[in-house]
Structures are given as C-alpha cells and as structure tokens.
N, CA, C and O atoms as CSV, one atom per row, in Angstrom:
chain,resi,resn,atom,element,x,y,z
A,1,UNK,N,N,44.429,187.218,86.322
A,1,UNK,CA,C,44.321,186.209,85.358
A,1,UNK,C,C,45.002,184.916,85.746
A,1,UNK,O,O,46.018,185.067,86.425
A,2,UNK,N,N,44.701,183.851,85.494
A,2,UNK,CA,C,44.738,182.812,85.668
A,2,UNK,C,C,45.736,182.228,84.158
A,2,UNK,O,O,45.140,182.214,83.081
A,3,UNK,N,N,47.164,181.796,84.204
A,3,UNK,CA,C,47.697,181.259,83.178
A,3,UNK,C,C,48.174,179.804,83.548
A,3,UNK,O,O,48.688,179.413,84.596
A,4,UNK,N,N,47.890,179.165,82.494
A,4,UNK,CA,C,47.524,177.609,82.373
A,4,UNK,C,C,49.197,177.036,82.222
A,4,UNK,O,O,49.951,177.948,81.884
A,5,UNK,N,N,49.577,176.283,82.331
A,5,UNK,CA,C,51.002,175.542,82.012
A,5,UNK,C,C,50.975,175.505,80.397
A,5,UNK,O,O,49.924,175.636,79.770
A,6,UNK,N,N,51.871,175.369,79.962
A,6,UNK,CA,C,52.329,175.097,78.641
A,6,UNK,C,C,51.807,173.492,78.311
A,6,UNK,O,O,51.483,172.606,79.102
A,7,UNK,N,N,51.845,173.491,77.313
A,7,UNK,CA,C,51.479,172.190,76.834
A,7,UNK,C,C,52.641,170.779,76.915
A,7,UNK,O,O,53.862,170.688,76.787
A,8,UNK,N,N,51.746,169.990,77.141
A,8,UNK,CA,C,53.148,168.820,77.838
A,8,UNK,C,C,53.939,168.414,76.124
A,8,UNK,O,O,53.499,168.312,74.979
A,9,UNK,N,N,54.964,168.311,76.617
A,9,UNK,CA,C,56.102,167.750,75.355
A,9,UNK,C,C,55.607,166.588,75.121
A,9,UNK,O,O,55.167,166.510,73.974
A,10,UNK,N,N,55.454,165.286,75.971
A,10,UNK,CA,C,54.825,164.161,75.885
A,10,UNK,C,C,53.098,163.666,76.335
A,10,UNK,O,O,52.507,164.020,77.355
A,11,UNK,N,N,52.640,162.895,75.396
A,11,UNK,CA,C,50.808,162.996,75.400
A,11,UNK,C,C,51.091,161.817,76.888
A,11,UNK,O,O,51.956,161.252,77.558
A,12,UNK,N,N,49.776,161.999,76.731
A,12,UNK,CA,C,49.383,160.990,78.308
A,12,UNK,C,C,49.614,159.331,77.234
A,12,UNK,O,O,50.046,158.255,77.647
A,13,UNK,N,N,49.258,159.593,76.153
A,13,UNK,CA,C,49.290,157.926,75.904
A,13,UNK,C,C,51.123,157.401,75.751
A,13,UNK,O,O,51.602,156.466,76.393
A,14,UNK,N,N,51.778,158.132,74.911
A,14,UNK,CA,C,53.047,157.968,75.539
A,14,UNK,C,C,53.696,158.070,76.571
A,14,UNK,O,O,54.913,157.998,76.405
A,15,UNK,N,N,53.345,158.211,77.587
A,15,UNK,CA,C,54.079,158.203,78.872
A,15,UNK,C,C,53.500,156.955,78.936
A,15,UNK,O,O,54.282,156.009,78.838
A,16,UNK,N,N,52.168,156.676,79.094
A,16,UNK,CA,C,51.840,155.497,79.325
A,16,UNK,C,C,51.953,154.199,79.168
A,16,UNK,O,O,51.674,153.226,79.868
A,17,UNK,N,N,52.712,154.454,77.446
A,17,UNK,CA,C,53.097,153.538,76.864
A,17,UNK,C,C,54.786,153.141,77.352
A,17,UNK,O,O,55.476,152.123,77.413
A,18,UNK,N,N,54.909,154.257,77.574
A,18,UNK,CA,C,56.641,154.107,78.136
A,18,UNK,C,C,56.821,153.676,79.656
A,18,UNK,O,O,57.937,153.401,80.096
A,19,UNK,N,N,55.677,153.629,80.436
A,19,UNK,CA,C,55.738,152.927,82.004
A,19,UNK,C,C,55.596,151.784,81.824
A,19,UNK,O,O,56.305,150.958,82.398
A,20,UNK,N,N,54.400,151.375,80.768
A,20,UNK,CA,C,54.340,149.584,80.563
A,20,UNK,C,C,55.471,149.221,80.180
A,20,UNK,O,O,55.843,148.123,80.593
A,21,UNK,N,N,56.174,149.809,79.495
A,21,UNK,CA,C,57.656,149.141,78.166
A,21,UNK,C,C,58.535,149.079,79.870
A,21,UNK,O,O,58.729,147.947,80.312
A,22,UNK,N,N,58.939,150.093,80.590
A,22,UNK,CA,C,59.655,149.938,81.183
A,22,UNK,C,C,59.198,149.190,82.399
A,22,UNK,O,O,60.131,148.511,82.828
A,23,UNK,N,N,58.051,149.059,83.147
A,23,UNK,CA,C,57.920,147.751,83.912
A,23,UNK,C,C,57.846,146.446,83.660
A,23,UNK,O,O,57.924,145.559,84.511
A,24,UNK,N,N,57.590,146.201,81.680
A,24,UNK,CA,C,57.813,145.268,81.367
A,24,UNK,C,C,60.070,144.559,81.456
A,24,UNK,O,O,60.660,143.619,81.990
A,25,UNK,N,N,60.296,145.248,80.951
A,25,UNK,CA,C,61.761,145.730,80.736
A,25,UNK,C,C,62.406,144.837,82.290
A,25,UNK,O,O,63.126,143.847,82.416
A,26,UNK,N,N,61.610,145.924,83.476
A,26,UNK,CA,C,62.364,145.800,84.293
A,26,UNK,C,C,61.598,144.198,85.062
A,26,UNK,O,O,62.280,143.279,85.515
A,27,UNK,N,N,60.779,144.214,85.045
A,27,UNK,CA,C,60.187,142.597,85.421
A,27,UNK,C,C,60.604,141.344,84.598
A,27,UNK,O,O,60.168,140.278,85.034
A,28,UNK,N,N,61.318,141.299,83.564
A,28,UNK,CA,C,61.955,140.517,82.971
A,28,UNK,C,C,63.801,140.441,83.497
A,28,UNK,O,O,64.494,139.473,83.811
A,29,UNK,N,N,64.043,141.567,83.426
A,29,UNK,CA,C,65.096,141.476,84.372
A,29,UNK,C,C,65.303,141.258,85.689
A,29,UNK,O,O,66.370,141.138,86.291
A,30,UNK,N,N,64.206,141.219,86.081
A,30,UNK,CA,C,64.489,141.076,88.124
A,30,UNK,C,C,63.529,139.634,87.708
A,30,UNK,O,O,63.659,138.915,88.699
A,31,UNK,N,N,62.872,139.096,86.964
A,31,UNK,CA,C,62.155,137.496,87.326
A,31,UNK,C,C,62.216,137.022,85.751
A,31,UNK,O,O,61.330,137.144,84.905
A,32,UNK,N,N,63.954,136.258,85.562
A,32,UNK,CA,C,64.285,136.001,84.093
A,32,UNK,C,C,63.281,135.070,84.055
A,32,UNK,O,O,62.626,134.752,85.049
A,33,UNK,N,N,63.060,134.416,82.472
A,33,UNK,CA,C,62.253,133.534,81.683
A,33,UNK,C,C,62.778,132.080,82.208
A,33,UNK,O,O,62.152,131.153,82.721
A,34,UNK,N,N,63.736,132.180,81.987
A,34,UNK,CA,C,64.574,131.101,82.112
A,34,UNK,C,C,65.386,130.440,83.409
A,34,UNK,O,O,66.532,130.812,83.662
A,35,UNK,N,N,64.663,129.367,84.266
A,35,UNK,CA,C,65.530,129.524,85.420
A,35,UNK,C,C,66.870,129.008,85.393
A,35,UNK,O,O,67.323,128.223,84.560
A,36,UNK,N,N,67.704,129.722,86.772
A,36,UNK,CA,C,68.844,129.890,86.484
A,36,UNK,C,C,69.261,128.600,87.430
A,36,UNK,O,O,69.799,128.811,88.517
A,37,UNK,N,N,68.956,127.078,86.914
A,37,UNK,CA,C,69.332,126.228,87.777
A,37,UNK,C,C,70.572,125.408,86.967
A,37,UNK,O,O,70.714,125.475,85.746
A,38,UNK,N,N,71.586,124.495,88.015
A,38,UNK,CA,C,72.468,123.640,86.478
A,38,UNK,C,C,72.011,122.564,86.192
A,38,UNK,O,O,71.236,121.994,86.961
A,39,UNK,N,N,72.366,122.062,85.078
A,39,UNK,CA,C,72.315,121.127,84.788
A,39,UNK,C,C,73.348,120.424,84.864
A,39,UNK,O,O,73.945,120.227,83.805
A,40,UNK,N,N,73.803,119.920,85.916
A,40,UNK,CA,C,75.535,119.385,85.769
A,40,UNK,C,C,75.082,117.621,86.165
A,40,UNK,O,O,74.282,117.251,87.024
A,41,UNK,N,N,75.747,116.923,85.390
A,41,UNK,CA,C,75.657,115.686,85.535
A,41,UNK,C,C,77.091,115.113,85.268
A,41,UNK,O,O,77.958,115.650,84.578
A,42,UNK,N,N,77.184,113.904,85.953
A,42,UNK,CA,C,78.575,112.911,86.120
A,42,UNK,C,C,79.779,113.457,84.843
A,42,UNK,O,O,79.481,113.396,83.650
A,43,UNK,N,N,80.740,113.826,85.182
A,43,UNK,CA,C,81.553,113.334,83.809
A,43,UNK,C,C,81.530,114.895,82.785
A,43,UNK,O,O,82.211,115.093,81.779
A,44,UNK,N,N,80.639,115.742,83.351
A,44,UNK,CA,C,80.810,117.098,82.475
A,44,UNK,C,C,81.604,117.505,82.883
A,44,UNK,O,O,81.698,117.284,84.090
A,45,UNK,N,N,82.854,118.456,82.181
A,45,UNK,CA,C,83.559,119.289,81.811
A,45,UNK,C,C,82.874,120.654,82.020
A,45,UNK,O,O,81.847,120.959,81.414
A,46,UNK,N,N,83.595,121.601,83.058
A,46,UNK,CA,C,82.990,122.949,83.672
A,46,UNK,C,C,83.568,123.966,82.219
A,46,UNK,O,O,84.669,124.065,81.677
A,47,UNK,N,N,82.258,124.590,81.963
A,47,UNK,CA,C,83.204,125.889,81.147
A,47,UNK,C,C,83.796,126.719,80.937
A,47,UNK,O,O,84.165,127.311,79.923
A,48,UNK,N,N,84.031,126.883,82.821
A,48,UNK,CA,C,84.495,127.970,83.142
A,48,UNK,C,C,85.442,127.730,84.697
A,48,UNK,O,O,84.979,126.838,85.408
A,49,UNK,N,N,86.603,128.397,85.201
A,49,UNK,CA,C,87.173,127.876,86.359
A,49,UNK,C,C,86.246,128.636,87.447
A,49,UNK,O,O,86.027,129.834,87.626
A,50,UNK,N,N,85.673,127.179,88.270
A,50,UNK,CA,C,85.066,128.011,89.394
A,50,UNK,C,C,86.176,127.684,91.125
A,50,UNK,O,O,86.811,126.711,91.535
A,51,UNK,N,N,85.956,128.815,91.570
A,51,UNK,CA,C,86.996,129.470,92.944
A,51,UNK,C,C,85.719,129.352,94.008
A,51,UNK,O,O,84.711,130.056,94.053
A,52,UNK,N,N,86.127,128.144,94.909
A,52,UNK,CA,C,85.496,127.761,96.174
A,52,UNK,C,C,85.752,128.611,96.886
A,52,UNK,O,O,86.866,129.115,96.743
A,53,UNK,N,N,84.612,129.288,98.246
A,53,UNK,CA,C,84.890,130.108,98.450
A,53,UNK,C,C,85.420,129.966,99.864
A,53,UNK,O,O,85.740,130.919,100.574
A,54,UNK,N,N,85.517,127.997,100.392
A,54,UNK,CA,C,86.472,127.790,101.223
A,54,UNK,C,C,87.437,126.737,100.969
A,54,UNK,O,O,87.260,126.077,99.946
A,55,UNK,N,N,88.517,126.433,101.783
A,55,UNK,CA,C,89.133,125.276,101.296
A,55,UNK,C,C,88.746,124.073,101.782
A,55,UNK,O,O,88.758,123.895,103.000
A,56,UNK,N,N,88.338,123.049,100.894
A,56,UNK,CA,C,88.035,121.839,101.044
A,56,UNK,C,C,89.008,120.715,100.734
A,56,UNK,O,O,89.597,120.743,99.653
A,57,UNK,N,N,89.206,119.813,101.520
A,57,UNK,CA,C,90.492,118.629,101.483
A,57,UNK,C,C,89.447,117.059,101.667
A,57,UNK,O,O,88.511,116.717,102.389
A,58,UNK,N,N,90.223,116.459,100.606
A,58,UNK,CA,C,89.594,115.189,101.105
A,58,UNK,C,C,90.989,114.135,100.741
A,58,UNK,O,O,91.873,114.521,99.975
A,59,UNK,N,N,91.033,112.556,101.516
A,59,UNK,CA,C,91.770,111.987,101.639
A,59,UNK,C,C,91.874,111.058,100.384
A,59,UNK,O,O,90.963,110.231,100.363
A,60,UNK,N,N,92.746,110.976,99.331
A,60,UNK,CA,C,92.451,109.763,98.235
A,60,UNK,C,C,93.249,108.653,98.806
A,60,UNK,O,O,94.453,108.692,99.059
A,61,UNK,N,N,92.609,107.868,98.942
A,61,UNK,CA,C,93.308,105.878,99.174
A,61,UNK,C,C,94.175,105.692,98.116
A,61,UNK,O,O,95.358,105.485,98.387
A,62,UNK,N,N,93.694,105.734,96.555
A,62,UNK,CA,C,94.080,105.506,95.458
A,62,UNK,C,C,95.586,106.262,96.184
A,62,UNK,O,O,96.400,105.768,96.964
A,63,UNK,N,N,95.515,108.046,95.369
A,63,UNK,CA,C,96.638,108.523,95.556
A,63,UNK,C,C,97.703,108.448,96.236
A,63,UNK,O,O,98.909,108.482,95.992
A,64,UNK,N,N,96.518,108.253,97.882
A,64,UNK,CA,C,97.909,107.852,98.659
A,64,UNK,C,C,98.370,106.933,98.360
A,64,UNK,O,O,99.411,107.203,97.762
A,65,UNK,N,N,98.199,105.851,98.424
A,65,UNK,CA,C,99.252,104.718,97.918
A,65,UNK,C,C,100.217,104.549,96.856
A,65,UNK,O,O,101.189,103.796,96.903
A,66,UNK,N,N,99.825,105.437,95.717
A,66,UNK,CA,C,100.775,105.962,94.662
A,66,UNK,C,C,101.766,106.731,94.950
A,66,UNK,O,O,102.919,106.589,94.542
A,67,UNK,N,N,101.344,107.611,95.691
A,67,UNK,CA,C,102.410,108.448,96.350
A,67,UNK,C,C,103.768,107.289,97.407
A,67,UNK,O,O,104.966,107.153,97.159
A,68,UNK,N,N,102.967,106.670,98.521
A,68,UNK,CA,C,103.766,105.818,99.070
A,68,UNK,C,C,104.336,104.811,97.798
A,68,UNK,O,O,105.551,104.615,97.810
A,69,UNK,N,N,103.796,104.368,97.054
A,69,UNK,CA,C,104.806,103.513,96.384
A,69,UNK,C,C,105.919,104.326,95.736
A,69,UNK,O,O,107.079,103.921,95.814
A,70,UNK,N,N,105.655,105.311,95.181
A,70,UNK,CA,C,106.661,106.209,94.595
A,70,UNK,C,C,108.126,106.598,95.640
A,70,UNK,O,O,109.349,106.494,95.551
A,71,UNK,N,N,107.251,107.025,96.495
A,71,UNK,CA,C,108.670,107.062,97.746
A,71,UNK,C,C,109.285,105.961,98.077
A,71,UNK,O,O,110.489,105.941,98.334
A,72,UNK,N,N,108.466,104.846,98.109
A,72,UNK,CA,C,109.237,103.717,98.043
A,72,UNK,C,C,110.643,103.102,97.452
A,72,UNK,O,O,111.656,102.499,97.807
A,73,UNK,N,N,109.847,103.808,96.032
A,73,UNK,CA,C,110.778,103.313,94.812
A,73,UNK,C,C,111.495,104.227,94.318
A,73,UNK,O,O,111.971,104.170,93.185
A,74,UNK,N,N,111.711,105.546,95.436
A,74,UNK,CA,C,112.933,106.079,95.717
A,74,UNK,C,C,114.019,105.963,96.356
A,74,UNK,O,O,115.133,106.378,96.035
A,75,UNK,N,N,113.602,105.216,97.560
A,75,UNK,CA,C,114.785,105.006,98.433
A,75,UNK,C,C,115.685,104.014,97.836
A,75,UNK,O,O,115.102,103.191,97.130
A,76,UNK,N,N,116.816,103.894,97.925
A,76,UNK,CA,C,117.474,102.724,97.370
A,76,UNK,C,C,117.727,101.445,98.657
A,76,UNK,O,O,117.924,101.484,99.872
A,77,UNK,N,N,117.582,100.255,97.536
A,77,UNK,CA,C,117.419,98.998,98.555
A,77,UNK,C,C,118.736,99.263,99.775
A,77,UNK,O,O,119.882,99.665,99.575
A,78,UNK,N,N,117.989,98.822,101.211
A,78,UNK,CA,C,118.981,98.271,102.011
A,78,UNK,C,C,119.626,97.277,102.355
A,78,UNK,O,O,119.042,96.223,102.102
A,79,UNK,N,N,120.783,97.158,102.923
A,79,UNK,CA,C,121.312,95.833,102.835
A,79,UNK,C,C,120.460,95.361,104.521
A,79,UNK,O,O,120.131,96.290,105.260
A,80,UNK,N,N,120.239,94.185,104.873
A,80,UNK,CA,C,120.195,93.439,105.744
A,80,UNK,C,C,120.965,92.691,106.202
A,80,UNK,O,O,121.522,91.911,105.430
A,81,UNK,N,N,121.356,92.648,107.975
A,81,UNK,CA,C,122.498,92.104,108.203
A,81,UNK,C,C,122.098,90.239,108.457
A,81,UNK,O,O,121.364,89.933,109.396
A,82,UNK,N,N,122.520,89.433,107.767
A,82,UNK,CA,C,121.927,88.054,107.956
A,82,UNK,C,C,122.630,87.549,109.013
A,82,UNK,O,O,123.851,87.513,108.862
A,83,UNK,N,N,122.305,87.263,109.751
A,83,UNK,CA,C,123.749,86.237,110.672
A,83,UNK,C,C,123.856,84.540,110.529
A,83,UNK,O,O,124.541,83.809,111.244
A,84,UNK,N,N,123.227,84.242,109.714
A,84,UNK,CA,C,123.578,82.505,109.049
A,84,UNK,C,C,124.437,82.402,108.520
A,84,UNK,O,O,124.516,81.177,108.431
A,85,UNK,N,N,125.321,82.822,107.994
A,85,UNK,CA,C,126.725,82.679,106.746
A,85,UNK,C,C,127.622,82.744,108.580
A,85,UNK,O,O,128.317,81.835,109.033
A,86,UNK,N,N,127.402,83.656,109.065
A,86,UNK,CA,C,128.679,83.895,110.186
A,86,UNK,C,C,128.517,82.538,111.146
A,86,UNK,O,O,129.468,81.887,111.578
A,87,UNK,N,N,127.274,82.287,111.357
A,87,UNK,CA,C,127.382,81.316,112.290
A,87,UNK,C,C,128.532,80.136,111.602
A,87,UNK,O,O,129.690,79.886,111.934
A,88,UNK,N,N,127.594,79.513,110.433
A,88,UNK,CA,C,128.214,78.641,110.093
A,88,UNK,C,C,129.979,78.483,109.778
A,88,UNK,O,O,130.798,77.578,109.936
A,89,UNK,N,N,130.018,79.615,109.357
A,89,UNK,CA,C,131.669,80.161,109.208
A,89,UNK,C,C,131.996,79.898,110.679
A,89,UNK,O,O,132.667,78.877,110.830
A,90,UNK,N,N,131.682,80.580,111.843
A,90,UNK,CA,C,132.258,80.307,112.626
A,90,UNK,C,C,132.429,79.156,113.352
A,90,UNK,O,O,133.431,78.918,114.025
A,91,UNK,N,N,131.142,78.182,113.192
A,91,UNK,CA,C,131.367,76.263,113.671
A,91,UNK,C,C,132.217,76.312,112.236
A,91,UNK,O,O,133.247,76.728,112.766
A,92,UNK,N,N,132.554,76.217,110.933
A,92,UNK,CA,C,133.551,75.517,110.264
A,92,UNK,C,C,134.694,75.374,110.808
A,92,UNK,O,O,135.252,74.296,111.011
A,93,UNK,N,N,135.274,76.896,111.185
A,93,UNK,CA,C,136.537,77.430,112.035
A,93,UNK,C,C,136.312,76.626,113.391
A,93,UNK,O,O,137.215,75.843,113.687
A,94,UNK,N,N,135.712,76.677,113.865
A,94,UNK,CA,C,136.006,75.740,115.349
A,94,UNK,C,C,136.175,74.356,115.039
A,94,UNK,O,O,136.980,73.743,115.739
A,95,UNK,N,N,135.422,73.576,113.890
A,95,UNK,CA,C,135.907,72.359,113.755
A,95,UNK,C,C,137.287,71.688,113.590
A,95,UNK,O,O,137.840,70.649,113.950
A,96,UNK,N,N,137.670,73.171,112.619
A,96,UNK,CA,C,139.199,72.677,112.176
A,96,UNK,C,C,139.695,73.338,112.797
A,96,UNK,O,O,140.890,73.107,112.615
A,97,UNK,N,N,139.554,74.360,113.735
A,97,UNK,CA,C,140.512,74.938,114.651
A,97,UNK,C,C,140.592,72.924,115.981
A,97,UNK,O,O,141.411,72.008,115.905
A,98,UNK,N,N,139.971,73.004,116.465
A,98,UNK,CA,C,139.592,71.301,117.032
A,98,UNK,C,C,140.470,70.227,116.382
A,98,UNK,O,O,140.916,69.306,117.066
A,99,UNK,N,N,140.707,70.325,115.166
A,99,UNK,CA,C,141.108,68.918,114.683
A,99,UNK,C,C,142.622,69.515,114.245
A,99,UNK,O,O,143.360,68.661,113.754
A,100,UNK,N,N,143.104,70.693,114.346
A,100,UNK,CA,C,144.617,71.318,114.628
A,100,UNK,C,C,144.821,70.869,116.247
A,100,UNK,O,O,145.952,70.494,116.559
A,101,UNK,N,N,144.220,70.882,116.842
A,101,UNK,CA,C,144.747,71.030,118.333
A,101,UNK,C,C,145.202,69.465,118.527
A,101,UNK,O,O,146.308,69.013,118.825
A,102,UNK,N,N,144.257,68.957,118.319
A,102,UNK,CA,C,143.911,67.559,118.529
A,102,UNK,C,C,145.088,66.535,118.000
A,102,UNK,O,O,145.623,65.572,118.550
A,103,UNK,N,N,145.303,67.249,116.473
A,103,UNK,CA,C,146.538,67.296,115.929
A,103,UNK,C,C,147.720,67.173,116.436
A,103,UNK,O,O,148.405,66.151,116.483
A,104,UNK,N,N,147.983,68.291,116.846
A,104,UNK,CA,C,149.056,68.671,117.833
A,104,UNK,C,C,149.591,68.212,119.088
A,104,UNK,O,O,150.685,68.096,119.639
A,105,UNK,N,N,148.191,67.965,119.346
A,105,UNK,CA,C,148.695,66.885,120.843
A,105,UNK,C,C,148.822,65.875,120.733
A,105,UNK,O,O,149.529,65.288,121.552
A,106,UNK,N,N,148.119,65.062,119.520
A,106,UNK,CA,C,148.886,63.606,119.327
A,106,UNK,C,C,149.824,63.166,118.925
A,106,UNK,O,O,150.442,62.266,119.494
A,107,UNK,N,N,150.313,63.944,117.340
A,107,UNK,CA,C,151.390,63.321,117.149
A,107,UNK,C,C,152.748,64.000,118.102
A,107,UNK,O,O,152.529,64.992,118.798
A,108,UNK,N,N,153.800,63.524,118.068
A,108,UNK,CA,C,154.956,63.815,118.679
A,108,UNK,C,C,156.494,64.196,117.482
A,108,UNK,O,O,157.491,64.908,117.608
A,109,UNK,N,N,156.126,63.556,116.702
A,109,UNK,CA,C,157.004,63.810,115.848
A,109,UNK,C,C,156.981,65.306,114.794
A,109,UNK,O,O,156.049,65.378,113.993
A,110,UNK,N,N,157.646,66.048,114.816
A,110,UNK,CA,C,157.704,67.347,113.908
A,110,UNK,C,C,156.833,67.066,112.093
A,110,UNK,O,O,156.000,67.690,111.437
A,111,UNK,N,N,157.515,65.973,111.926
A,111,UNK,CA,C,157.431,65.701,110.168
A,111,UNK,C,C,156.064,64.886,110.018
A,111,UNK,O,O,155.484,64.800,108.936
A,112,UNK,N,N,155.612,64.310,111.165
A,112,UNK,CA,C,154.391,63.182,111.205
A,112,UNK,C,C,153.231,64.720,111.600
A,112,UNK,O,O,152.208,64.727,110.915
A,113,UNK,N,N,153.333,65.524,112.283
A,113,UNK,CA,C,152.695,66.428,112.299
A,113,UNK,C,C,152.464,67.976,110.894
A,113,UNK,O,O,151.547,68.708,110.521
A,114,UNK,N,N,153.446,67.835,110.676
A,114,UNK,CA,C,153.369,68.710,109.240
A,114,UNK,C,C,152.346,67.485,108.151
A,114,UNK,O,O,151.190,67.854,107.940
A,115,UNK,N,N,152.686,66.417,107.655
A,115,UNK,CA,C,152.023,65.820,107.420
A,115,UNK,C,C,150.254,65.405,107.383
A,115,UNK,O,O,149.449,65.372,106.453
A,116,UNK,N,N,150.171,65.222,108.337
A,116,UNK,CA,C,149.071,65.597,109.183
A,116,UNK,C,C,148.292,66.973,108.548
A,116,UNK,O,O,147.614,67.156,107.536
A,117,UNK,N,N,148.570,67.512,109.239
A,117,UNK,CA,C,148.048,69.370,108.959
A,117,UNK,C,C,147.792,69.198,107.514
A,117,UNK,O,O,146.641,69.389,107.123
A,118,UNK,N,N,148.904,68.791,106.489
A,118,UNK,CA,C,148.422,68.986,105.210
A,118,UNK,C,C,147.674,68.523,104.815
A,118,UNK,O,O,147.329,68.777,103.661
C-alpha cells in the first residue's frame, strides 16, 4: 500500500501569501523608500557628534595671530638699552671736566681759584 503524507498545516495560498509579505518586507529593507543622502548646508548645526575616521589639521591665520598676540601680551615689556642720555652725560662731564682744568691752570692764586670753581 501506498500511504500519502498527512495533510499540510499551511494551504498553498498562505505560504504564498507569506513569501510575497516577506520579499516585500525584505526589499524594502535592503532598497529603502527614502534615499539616504544629506542635506547639509552652510551654518547647520550637526545632531549628532560625528568621529573622523582620520586626523585632519588645518592652519587658521585668524587664530594664529590671536594666539601670537596673546603671547605677546604675556610677556612683560622690556627695557631697551638707549645710549643718547649717556652720550650726552658724558660730553656735559667733559665740558666741565675742561673748564676745571683750564681753571686750574690759569689762575694762580688759591682764593681766585675757589672762586672761580664756584
């Protein structure tokens, strides 16, 4: 004798109906509705923190120079050594060192020379 299988738990039209549901299902998930491109324009605010996945450096002009002025206007002023005050100080002193000597060798008298000097 020849015995037949049992009768299926599920009809042919439900299975059938359940391969469309699920290739529908899964073709919406592997090719969304909606493409997944951004829209990012000037001046938006990200909603979320995004992590580059190398490091990138670029040079700011602006900054740097903020930065250099800042260090700047840390150091405290230096003095500079002028040498015009010394010169002249030192021809004043030779003039009247000159007109002591000069002094000295002319007059002859002690009291005509104190005189003098003062």
């Amino acid at each position: 004798m020849i015995q037949r299988g049992k009768a299926r738990p599920v009809s042919l039209l439900t299975a059938v109906v359940f391969g469309g549901v699920l290739a529908a299902l899964i073709g919406i998930a592997l090719f969304p509705i909606f493409p997944r491109q951004l829209n990012i324009h000037v001046g938006d605010v990200a909603a979320r923190t995004l992590r580059s996945p190398r490091t990138v450096t670029f040079d700011s002009t602006i900054l740097t120079n903020q930065r250099r002025d800042e260090a700047a206007n840390a150091v405290p002023p230096a003095l500079v050594f002028n040498p015009g005050p010394r010169t002249t100080q030192v021809q004043a002193y030779d003039r009247l060192a000159a007109q002591v000597t000069q002094i000295r060798a002319e007059a002859t008298d002690p009291a005509r020379k104190r005189a003098q000097l003062q």
